[in-house]
C-alpha positions in Angstrom: 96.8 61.1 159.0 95.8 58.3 161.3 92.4 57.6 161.4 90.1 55.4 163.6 86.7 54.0 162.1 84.1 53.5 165.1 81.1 51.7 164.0 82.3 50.4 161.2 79.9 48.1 158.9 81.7 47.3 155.6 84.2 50.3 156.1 82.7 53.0 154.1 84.3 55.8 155.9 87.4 53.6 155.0 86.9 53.0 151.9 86.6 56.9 151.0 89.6 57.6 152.7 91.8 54.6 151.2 90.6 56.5 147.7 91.6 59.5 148.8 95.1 58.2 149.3 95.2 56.3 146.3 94.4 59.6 144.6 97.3 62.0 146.0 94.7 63.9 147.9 96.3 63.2 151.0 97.7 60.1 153.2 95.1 58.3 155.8 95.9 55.4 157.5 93.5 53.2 159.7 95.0 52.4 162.9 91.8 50.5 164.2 87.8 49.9 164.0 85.0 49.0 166.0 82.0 46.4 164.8 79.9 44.4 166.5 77.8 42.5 163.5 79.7 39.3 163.0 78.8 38.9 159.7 80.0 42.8 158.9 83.3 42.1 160.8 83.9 39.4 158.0 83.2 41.5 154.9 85.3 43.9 156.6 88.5 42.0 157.1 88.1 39.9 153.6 88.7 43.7 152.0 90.5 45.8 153.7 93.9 45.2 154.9 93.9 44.7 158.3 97.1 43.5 159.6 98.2 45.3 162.9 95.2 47.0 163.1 92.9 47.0 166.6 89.9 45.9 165.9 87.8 47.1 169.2 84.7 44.9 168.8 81.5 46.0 171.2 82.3 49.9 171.4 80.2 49.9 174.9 82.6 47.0 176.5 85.9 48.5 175.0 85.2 52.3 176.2 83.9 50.7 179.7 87.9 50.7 180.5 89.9 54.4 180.3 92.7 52.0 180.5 91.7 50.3 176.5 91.2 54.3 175.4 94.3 55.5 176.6 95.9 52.3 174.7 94.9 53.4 171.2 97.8 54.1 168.9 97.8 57.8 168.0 94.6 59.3 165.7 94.0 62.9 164.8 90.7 61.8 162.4 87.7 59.9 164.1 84.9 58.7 161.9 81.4 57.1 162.6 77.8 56.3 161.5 76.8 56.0 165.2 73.7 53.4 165.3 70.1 55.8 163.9 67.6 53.1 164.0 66.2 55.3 167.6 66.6 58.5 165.2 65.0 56.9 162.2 61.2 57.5 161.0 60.5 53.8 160.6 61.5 53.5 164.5 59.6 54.4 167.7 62.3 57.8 167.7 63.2 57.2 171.4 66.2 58.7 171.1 68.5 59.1 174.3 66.3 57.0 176.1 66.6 54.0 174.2 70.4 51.8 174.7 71.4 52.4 171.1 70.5 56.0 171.1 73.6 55.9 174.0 75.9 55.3 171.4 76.8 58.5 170.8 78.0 59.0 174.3 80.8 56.3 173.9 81.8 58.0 171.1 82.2 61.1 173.8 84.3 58.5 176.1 86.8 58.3 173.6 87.2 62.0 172.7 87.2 63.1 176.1 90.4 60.9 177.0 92.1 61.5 173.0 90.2 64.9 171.6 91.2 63.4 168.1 91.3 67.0 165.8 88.8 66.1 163.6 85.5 64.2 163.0 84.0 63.2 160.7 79.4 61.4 161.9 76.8 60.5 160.3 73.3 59.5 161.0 69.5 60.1 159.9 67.8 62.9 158.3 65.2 62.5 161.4 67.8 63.4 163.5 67.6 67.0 162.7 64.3 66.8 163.6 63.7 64.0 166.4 62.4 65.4 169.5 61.8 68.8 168.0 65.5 69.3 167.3 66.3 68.4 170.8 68.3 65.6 169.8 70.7 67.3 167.6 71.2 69.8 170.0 72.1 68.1 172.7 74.9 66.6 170.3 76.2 69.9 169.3 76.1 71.3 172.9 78.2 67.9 173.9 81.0 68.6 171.0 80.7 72.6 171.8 81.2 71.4 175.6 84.5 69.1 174.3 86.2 72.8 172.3 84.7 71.8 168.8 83.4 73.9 166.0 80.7 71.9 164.5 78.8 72.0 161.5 75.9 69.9 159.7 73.8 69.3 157.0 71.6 67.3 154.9 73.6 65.2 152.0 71.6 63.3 149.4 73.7 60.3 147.8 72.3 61.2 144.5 73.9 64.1 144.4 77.2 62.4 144.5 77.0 60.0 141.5 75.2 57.3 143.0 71.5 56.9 141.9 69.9 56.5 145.2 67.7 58.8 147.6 69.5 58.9 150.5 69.4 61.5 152.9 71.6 61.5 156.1 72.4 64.3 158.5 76.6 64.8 158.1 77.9 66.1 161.3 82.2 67.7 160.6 83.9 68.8 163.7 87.0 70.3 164.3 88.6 71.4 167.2 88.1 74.9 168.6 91.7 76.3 168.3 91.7 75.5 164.7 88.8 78.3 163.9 85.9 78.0 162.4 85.7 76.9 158.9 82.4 76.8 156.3 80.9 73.6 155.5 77.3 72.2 153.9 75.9 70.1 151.3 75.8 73.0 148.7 79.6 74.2 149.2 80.7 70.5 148.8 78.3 69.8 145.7 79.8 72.3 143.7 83.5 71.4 144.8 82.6 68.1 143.5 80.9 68.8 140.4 83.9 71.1 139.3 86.8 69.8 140.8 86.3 65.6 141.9 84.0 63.7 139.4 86.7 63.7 136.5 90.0 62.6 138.3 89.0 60.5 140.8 89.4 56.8 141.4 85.3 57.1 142.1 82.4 54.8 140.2 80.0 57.1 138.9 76.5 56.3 137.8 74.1 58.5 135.9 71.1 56.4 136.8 69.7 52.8 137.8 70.3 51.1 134.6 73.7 52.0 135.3 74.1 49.8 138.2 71.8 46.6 136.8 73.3 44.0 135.4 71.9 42.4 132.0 71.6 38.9 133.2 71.7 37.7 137.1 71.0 34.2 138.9 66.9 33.8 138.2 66.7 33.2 142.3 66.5 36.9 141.7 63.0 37.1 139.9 59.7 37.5 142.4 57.4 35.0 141.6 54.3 34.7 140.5 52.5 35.0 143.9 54.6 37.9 145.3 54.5 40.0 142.2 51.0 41.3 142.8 52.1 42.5 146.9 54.9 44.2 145.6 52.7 46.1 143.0 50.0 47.1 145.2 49.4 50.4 146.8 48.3 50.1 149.9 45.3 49.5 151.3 42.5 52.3 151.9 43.9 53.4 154.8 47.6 54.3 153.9 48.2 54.7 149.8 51.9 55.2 148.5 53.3 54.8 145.6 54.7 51.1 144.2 56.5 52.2 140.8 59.0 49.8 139.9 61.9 51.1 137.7 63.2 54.0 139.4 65.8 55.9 137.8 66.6 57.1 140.5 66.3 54.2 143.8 64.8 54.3 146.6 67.0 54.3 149.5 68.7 51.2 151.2 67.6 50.0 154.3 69.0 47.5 156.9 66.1 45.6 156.3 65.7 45.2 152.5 66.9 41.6 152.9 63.1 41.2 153.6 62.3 42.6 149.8 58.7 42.0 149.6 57.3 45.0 150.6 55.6 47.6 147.8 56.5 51.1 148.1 60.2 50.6 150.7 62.2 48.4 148.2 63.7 48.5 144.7 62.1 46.7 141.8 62.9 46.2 138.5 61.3 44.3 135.1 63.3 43.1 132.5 61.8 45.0 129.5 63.5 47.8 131.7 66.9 46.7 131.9 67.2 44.7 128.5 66.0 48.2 127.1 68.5 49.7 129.1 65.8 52.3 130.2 64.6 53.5 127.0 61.3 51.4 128.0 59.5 51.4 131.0 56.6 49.5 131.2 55.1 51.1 134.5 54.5 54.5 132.0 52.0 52.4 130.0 50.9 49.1 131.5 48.2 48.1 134.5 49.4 46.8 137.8 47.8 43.6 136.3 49.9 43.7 133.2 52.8 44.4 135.0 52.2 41.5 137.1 52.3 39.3 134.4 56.0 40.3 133.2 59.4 39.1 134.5 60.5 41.4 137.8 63.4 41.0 140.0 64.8 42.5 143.1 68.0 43.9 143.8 71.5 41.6 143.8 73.9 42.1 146.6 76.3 43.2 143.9 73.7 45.8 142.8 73.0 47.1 146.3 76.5 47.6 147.1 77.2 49.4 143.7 74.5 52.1 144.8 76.5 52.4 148.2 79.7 53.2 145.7 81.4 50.0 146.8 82.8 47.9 144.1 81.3 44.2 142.7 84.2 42.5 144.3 84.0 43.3 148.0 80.6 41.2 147.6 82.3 38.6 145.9 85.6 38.4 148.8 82.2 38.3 151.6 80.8 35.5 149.3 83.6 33.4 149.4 84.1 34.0 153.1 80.1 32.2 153.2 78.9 35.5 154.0 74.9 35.0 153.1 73.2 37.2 150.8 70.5 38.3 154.1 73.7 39.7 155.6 75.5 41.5 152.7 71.9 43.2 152.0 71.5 44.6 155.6 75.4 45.6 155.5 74.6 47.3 151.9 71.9 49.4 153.8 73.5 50.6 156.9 76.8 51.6 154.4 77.7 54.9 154.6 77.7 56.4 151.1 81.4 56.4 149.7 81.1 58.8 146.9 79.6 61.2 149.7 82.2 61.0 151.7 84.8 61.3 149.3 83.3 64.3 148.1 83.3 65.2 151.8 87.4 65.0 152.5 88.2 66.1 149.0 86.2 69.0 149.9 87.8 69.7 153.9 91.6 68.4 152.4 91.3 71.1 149.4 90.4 73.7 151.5 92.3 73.2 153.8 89.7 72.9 156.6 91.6 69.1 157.4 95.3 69.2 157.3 98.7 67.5 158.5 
């Protein structure tokens, strides 16, 4: 089945997909992608094979001509994290009425001229929400316009073998004259728990320590100085919770690059990872203890890992002089690949996707 990947990152649509194939689940091909980050473009095209593929570039200039639409080679399967930063709580939530918040719409450009069968978008948990559910519905009343069945739901990452909290709203659609079909979070849990996690081409991780490696680069460790901002929680307006060592991560942003902020990012002390989690110091020491021992942030390496992408497509980016500030805000606008496996293992199985 010929798929197109429209706002693309690092591919994790893609990347699901190409491990579906390799699998014997069924056949998907890429016939083309959109991105605009330079830096993402790069990471992109240093691991995927992308020979004869389109690559579309700036979604908004490329669906501004029917004439580049109608030029696509043929697709049944379109797939997209369309942008969420207006959707997201740590935005000002302005939705439609902000430029990226349109994005959504050239999305619509392209079905309206190819009504690919099937598709497959993802975006916030704030977008069920935003607006007073506004938002969403306006989305499902643009597909329902288009002849699609549409449903949604809520999928956490860490249900999926990957030890992150990350919540986004999964949007499947299917055309009309296909009939309806049942899909959510709790249907494709359990398909995956009894069916995917033990033949599968998947990495699976049970928790955090999972995913750290024993020794790393010590450009890694905070220093002395930053230790006690990341510790700290809060001020006496606005308390939150700083624990470092989370079994279980907090989730990825686009802007963790910045990594000195207590309470958004992920933090971790050696006693912790040379224990391999049987000690963590946070259960029994101060915040001015635990400022005293060796912490460290995330690796790129790491923070792809918890995205289910493998060590090595950091390492291809790295050779390419992709910078470690870019391959942490690709890591957190990724798309989940274990979820989205579980996702078209789920549709293909049940034969809610098919040839």
């Amino acid at each position: 089945m010929n798929h197109l990947e429209l706002f693309a990152g690092i591919g994790g649509f893609r990347r699901a997909l190409d491990l579906l194939t390799q699998d014997g689940i069924m056949n998907f091909n890429t016939i083309g992608y959109s991105e605009i980050d330079k830096n993402a473009i790069q990471t992109y095209t240093l691991n995927y094979d992308v020979q004869g593929e389109l690559e579309l570039g700036d979604i908004v200039q490329f669906t501004s001509d029917v004439e580049n639409i109608n030029a696509l080679p043929h697709f049944e399967l379109l797939t997209g994290g369309f942008p969420c930063q207006t959707f997201s709580m740590m935005g000002q939530q302005a939705g439609f009425q902000e430029d990226r918040g349109q994005m959504f719409f050239r999305i619509m450009d392209i079905v309206d001229v190819l009504h690919p069968r099937y598709m497959l978008l993802e975006n916030v948990k704030n977008l069920v929400t935003h607006d007073k559910g506004r938002t969403l519905q306006r989305i499902l009343l643009e597909l329902h316009n288009r002849n699609y069945i549409v449903h949604y739901d809520v999928f956490n990452s860490a249900g999926f073998g990957l030890p992150q909290t990350r919540n986004r709203v999964i949007l499947f659609a299917r055309s009309a004259e296909e009939g309806d079909f049942a899909f959510n979070a709790q249907l494709v849990k359990g398909h995956f728990d009894r069916n995917v996690r033990d033949n599968c081409s998947l990495d699976f991780y049970n928790s955090t320590i999972d995913v750290l490696d024993l020794e790393v680069d010590p450009k890694y460790y905070l220093s002395e100085r930053i230790k006690p901002t990341i510790l700290s929680d809060g001020s006496a307006k606005f308390k939150s919770n700083s624990e470092i060592d989370k079994l279980i991560a907090r989730p990825l942003t686009a802007t963790m690059n910045k990594m000195h902020r207590a309470c958004q990012d992920n933090y971790f002390s050696d006693l912790f990872i040379q224990s391999r989690g049987t000690d963590r110091p946070c259960t029994r020491m101060t915040k001015d203890e635990l400022a005293k021992i060796a912490i460290r942030k995330l690796t790129p390496q790491e923070a792809f890992k918890l995205q289910g992408f493998p060590p090595l497509f950091v390492t291809n980016a790295q050779r390419g002089r992709v910078s470690n500030g870019a391959l942490y805000k690709q890591a957190g606008n990724a798309v989940s690949v274990n979820t989205i496996y579980a996702i078209f293992h789920y549709l293909v199985t049940n034969l809610i996707i098919h040839e």
